[in-house]
LOZA-236466 format. One record per atom (N, C-alpha, C, O): residue in three letters; x, y, z negated. Coordinates in steps of 0.1 Angstrom, whole numbers, plus 5000, padded with zeros to 4 digits. Atoms other than C-alpha are relative to their C-alpha. Layout:
ALAXYZ
...
end
This chain:
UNK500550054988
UNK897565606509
UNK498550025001
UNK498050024990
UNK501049924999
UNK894165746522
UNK499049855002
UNK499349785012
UNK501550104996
UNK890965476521
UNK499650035012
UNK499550145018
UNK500749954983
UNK889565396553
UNK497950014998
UNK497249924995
UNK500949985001
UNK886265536552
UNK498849844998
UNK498949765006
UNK500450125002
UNK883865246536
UNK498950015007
UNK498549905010
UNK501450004993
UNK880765336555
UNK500949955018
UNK500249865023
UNK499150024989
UNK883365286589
UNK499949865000
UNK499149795007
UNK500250115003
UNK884164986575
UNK498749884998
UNK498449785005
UNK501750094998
UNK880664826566
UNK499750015013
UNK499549895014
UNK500749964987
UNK879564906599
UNK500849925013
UNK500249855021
UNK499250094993
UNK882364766618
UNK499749804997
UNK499349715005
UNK499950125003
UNK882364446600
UNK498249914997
UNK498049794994
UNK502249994995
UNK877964416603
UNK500349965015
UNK499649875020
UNK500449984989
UNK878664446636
UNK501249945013
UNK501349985025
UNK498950014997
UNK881664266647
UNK499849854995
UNK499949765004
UNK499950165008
UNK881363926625
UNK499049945001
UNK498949834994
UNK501450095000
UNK877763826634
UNK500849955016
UNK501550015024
UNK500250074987
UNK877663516663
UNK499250075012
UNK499350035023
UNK500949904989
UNK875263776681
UNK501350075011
UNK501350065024
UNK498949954992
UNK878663976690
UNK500449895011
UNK500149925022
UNK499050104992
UNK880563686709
UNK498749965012
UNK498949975024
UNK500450074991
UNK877663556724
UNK499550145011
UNK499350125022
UNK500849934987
UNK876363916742
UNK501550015007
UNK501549975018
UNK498649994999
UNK880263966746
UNK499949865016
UNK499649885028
UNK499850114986
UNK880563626769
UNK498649965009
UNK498549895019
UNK501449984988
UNK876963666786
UNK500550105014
UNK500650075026
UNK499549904997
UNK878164046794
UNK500549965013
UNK499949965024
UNK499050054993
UNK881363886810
UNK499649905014
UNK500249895025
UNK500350124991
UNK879363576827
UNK499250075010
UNK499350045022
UNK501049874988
UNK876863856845
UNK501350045010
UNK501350015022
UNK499449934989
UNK879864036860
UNK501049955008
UNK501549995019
UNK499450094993
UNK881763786867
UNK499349915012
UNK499749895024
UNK500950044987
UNK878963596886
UNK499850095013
UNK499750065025
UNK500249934986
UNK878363926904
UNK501250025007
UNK501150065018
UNK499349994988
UNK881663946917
UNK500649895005
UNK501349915015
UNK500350134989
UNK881963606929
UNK499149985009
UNK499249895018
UNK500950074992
UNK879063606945
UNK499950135011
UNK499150135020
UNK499549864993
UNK880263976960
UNK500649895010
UNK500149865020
UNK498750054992
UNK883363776974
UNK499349865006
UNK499949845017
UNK500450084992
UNK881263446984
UNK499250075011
UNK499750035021
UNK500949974992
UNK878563627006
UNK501150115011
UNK500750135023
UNK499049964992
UNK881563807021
UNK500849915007
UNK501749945015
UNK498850104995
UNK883363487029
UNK498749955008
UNK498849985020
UNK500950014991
UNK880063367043
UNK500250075016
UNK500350015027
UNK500649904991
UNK879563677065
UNK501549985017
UNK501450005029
UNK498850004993
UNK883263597078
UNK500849854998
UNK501849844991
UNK499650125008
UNK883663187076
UNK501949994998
UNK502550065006
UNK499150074998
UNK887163047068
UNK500950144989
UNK502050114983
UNK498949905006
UNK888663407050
UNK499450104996
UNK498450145002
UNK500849865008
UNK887863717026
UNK500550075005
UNK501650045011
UNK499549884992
UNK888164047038
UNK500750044988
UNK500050064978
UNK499749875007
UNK890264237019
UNK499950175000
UNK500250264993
UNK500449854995
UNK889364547030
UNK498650044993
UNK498250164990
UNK501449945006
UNK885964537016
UNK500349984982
UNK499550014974
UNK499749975018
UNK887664496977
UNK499550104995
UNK499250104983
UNK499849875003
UNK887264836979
UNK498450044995
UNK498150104985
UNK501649985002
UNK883364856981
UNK499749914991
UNK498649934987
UNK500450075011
UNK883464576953
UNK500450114990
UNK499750104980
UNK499249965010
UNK885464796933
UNK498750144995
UNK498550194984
UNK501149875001
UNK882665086937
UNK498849974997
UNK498150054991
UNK500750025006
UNK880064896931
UNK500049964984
UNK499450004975
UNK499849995015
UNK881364756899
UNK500550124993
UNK500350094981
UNK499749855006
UNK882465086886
UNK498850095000
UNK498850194994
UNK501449925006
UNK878765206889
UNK499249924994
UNK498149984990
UNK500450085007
UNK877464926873
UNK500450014989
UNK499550014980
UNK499549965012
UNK879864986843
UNK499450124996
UNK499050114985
UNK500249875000
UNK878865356845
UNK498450014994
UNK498050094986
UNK501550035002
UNK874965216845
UNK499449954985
UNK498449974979
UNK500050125013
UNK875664966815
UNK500350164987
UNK499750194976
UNK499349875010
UNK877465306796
UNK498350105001
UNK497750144991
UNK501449925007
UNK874065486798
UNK499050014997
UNK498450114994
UNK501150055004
UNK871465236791
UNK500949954988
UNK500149884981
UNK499750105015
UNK873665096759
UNK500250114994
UNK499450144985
UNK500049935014
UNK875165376744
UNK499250104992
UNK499050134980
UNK501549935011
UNK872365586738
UNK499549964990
UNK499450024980
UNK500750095004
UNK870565326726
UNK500649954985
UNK500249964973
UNK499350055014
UNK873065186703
UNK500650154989
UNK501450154981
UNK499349905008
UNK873565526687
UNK498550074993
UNK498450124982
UNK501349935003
UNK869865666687
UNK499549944982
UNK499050004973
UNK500350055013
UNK869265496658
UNK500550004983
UNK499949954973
UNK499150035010
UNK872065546631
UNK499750074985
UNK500150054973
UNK500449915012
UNK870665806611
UNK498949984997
UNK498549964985
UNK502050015003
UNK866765796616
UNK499949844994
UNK498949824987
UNK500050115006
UNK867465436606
UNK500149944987
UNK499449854983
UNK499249945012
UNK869265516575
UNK498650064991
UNK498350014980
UNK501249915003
UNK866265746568
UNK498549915003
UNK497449924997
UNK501550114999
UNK863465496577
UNK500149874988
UNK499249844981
UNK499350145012
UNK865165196553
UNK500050104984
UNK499850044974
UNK500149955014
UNK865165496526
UNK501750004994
UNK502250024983
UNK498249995008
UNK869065476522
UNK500550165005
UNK501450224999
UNK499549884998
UNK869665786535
UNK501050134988
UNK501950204987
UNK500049855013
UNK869366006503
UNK501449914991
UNK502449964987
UNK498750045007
UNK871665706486
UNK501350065008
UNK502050145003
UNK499149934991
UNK874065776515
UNK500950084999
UNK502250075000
UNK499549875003
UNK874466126508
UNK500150064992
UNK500250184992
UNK499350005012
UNK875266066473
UNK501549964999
UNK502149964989
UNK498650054999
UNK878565946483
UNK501050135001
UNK500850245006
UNK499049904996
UNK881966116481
UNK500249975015
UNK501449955016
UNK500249954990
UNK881566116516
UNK499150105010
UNK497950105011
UNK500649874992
UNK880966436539
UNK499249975005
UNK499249855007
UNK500550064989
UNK878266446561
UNK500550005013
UNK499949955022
UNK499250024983
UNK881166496593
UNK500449855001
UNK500349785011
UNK499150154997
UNK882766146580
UNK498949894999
UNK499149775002
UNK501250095002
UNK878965996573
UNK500149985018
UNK500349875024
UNK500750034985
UNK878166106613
UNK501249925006
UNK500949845015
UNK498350024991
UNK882066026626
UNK499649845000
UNK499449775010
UNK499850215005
UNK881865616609
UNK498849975008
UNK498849885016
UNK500950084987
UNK878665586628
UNK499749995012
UNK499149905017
UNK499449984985
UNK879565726662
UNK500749885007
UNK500549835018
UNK499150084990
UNK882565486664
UNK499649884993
UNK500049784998
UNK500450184999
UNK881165176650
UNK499050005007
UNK498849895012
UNK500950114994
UNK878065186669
UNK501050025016
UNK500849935024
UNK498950024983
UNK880865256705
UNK501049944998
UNK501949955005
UNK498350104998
UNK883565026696
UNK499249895007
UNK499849875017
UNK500650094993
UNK881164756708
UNK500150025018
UNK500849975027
UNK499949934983
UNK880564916743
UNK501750035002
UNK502049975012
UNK498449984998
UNK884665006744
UNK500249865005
UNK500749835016
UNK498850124996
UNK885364646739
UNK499149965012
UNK499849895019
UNK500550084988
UNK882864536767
UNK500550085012
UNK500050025021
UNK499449904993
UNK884464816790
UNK501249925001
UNK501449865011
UNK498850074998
UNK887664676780
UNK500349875004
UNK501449845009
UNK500250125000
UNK886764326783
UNK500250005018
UNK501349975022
UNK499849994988
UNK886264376820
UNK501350025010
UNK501450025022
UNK498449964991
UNK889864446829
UNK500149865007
UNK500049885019
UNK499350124990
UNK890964066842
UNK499050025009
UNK499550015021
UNK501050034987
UNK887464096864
UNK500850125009
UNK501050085020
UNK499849884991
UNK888964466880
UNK501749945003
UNK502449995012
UNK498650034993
UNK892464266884
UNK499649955014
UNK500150005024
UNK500950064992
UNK890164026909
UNK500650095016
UNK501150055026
UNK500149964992
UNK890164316927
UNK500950085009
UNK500750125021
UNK499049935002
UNK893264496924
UNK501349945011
UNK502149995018
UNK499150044994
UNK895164216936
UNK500149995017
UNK501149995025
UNK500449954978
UNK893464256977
UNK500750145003
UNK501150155014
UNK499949914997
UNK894664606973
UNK498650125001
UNK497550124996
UNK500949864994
UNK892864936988
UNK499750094984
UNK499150204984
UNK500749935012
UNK892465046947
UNK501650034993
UNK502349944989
UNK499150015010
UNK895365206930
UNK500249994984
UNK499250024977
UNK500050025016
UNK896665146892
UNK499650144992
UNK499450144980
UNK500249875003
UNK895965536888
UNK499250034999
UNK498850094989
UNK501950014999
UNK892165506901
UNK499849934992
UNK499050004986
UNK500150035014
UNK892065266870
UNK500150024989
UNK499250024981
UNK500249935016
UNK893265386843
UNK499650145000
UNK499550204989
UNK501049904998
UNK891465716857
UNK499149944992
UNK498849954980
UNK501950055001
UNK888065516858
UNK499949964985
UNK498849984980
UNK500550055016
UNK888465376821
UNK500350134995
UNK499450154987
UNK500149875009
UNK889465746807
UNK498250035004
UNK497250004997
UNK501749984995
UNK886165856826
UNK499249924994
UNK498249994991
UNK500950115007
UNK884365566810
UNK500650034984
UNK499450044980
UNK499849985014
UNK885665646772
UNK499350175000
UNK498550204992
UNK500649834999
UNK884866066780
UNK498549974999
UNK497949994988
UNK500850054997
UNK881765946793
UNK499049904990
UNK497849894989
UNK501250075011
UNK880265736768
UNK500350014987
UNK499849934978
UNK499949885012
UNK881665986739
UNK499450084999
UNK499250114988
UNK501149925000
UNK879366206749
UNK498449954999
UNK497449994993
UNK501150085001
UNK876665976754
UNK499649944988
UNK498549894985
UNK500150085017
UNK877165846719
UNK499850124990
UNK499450124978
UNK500149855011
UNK877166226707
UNK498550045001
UNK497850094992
UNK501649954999
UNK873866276722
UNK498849914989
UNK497849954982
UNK501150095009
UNK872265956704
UNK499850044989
UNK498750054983
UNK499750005014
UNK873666026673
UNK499150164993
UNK498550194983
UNK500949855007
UNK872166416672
UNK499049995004
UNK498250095002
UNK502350034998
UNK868566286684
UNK499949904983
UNK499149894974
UNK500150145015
UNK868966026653
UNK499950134990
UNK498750154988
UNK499849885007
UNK869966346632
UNK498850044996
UNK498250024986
UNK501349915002
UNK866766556641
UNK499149955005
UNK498350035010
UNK501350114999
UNK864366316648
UNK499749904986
UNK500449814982
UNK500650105016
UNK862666146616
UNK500049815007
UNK500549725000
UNK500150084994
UNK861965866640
UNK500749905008
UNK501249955019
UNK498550024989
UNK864465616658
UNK498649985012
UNK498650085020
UNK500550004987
UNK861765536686
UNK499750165011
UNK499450185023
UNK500549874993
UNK861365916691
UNK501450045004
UNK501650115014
UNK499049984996
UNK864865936691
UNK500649935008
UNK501649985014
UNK499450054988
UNK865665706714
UNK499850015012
UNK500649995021
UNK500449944985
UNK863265816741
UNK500550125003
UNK500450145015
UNK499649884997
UNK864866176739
UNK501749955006
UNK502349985016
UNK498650014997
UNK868266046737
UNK500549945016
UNK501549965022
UNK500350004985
UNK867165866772
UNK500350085008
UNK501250095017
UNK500449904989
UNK866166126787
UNK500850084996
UNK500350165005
UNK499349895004
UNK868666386775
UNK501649885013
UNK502349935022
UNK499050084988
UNK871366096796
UNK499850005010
UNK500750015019
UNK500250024982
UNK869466066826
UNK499950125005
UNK500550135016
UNK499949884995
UNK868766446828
UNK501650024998
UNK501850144999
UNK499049984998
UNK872566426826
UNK500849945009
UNK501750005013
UNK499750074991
UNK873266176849
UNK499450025016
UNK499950025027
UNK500650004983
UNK870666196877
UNK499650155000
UNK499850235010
UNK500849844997
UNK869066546869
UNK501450115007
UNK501350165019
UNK499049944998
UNK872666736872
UNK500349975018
UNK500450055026
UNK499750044986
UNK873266556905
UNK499150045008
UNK499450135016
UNK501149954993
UNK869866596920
UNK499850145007
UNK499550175018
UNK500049884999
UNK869966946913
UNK500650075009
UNK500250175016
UNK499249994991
UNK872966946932
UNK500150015011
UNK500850085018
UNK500650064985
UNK871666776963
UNK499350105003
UNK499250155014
UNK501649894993
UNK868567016961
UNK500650165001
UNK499950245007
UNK499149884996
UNK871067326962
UNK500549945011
UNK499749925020
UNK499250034985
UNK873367216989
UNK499250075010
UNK499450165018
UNK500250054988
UNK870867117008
UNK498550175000
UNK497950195011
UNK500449894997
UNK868667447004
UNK501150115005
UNK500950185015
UNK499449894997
UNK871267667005
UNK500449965020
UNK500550035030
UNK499450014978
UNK872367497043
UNK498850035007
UNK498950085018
UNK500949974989
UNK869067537057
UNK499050164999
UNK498550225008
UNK500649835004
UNK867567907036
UNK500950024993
UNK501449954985
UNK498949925008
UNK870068137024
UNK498550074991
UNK497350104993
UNK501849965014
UNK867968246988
UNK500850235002
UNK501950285001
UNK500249905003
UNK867668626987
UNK500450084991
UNK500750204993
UNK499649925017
UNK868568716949
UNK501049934999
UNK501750014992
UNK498850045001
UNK871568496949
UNK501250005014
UNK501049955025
UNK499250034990
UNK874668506970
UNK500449855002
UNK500349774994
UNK499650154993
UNK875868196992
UNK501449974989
UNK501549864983
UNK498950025012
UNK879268246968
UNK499349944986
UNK499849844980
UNK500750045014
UNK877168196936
UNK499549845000
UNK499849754993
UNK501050154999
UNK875167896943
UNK501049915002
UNK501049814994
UNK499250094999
UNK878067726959
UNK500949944983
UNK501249834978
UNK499250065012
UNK879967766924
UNK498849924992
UNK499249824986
UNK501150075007
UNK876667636908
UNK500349825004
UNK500549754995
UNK499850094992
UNK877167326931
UNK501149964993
UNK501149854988
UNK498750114998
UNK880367236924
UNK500450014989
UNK501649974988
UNK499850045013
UNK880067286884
UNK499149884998
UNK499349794990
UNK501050085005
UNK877167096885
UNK500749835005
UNK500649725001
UNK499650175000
UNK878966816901
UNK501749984988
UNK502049884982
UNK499150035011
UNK881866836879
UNK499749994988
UNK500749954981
UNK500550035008
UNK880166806854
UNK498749835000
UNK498149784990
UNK500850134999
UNK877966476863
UNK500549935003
UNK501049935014
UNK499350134997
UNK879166156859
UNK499749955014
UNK500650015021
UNK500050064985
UNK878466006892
UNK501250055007
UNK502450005009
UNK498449924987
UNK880466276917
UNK501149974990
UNK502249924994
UNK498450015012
UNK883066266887
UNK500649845004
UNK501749825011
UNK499450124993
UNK883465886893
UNK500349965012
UNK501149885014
UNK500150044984
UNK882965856931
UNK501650105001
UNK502550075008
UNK498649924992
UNK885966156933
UNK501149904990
UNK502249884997
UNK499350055007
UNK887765946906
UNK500849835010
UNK501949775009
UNK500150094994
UNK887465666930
UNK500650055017
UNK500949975026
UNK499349954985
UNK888965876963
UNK498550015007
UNK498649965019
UNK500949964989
UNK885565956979
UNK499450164994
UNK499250194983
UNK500449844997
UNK884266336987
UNK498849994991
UNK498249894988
UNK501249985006
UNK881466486969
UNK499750085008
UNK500350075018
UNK501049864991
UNK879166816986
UNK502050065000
UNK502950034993
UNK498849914997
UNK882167037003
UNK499250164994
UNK498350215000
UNK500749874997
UNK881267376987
UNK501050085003
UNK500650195002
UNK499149925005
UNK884767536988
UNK500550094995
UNK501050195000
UNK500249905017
UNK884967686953
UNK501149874997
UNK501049754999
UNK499450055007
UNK887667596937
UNK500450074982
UNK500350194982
UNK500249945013
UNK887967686899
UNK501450064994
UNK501650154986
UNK498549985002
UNK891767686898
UNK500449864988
UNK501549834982
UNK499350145013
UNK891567346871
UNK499349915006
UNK498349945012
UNK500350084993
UNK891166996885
UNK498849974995
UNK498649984983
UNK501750045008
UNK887166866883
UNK500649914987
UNK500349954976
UNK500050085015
UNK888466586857
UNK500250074990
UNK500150014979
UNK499349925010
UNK889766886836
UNK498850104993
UNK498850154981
UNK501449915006
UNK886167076837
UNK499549884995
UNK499249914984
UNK500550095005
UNK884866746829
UNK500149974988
UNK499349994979
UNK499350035014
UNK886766636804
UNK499250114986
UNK498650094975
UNK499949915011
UNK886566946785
UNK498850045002
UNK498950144995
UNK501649995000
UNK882766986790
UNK499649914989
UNK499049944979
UNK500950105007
UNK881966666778
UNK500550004990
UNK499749964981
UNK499449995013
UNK884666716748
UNK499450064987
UNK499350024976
UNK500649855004
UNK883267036739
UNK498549984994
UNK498250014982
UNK501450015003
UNK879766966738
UNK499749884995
UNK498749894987
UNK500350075015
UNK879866626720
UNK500450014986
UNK499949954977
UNK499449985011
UNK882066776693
UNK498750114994
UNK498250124983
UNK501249925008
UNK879167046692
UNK499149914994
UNK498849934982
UNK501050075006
UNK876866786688
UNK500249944985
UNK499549974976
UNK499750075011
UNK878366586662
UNK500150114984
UNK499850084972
UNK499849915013
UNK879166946642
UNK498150024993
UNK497750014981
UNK500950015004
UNK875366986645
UNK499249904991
UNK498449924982
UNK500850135013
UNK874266656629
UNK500650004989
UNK500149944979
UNK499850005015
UNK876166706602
UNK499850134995
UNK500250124983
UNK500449945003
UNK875067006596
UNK498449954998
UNK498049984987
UNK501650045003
UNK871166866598
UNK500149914988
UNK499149904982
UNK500050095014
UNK872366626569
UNK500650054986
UNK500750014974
UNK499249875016
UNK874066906545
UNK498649984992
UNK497649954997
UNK501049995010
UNK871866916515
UNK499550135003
UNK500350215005
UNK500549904999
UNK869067176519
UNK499650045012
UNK499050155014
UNK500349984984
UNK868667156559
UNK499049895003
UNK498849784998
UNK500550034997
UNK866167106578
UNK499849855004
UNK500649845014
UNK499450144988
UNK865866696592
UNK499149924996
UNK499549824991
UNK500850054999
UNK862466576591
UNK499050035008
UNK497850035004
UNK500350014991
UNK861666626623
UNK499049855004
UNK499749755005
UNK500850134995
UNK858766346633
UNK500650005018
UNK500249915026
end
């Protein structure tokens, strides 16, 4: 029978059995729960004596970019740190005296510092019943939106963990690993908007109107936002390019692809004899 990785283990149970967990755990819950009560009171206000059902639907969109929000201010954060930490404390070098690899060193700290964020993801399900039960949202747009939300903040956990890698520093790594999310989040979209909306009003010269359009409509397949808003039944930019594989399928396999790169990389930055004293 195969040992379960002990660094997995420590890390889980550090991080799981302190009174810190329960209490951000039922804070978490009391935030989102207040805001969608007070979604559904200010709507019963607006309309005395009865809730709309019809507007579930705009609750359901807002809370699903607020989860989306919470996934890219936590997990960076909670990941930026796992190695340069390791390496600032001076345990590093013990570390990687162990019969463990450096793939199963970076893997044990990927998913213990994201099992936290999972369960507060998960935790949220009775609040999205709230909403489920008015209608306008199907059980398919759900268990979509939580795949999207696990893809989604796999990658975001890949990025922390390879700034931690090659950064000496956790504060330096956490400001990169920031910014490497938001240029993934807002920059990708942006970019998107500022195509469109050039190409509708100046056709560019050195590129065809065909080209740019497919630029457009990887770039939104690839950025969480349009990814969840189509996940959600609303339109993104019309460029009509189609790729012949559904966006969740370029998504998916983007974000698969390139956190697995990442992760191969940090463990290669921790092999004996590699570079990883990056300030």
């Amino acid at each position: 029978m195969q040992e379960i990785n002990p660094v997995l283990l420590k890390e889980l149970k550090q991080r799981f059995r302190t009174g810190k967990t329960s209490w951000l755990l039922a804070l978490y819950l009391l935030a989102i729960g207040t805001f969608v009560l007070g979604f559904m009171y200010l709507n019963w206000r607006s309309s005395p004596g009865m809730y709309q059902p019809s507007r579930s639907r705009e609750l359901f969109i807002v809370l699903s970019a607020a989860q989306l929000i919470l996934l890219a201010f936590v997990t960076p954060g909670m990941t930026a740190g796992v190695i340069s930490g390791e390496r600032e404390r001076q345990t590093l070098s013990v570390l990687l005296t162990t019969r463990l690899t450096p793939w199963q060193i970076i893997w044990s700290k990927l998913v213990s510092s994201s099992a936290f964020v999972v369960l507060l993801v998960i935790s949220t399900l009775p609040l999205y019943s709230i909403v489920f039960i008015y209608g306008g949202v199907s059980p398919g747009q759900i268990m979509g939106l939580f795949g999207f939300y696990l893809v989604t903040m796999f990658l975001f956990g890949c990025i922390g963990v390879v700034c931690s890698s090659f950064f000496k520093r956790t504060g330096v790594s956490t400001v990169t690993a920031y910014g490497l999310a938001f240029a993934l989040s807002a920059g990708t979209g942006f970019l998107a908007v500022f195509l469109a909306e050039l190409e509708r009003f100046q056709r560019s010269e050195v590129m065809t109107p065909g080209f740019v359009d497919g630029v457009i409509e990887l770039l939104q397949n690839i950025n969480p936002v349009f990814v969840m808003m189509r996940v959600l039944g609303e339109r993104g930019i019309d460029t009509g390019i189609n790729f012949g594989i559904p966006y969740w399928a370029v998504f998916t396999a983007f974000y698969l692809v390139a956190g697995f790169l990442m992760l191969a990389w940090s463990a290669r930055l921790l092999s004996p004899g590699k570079r990883r004293s990056i300030k």
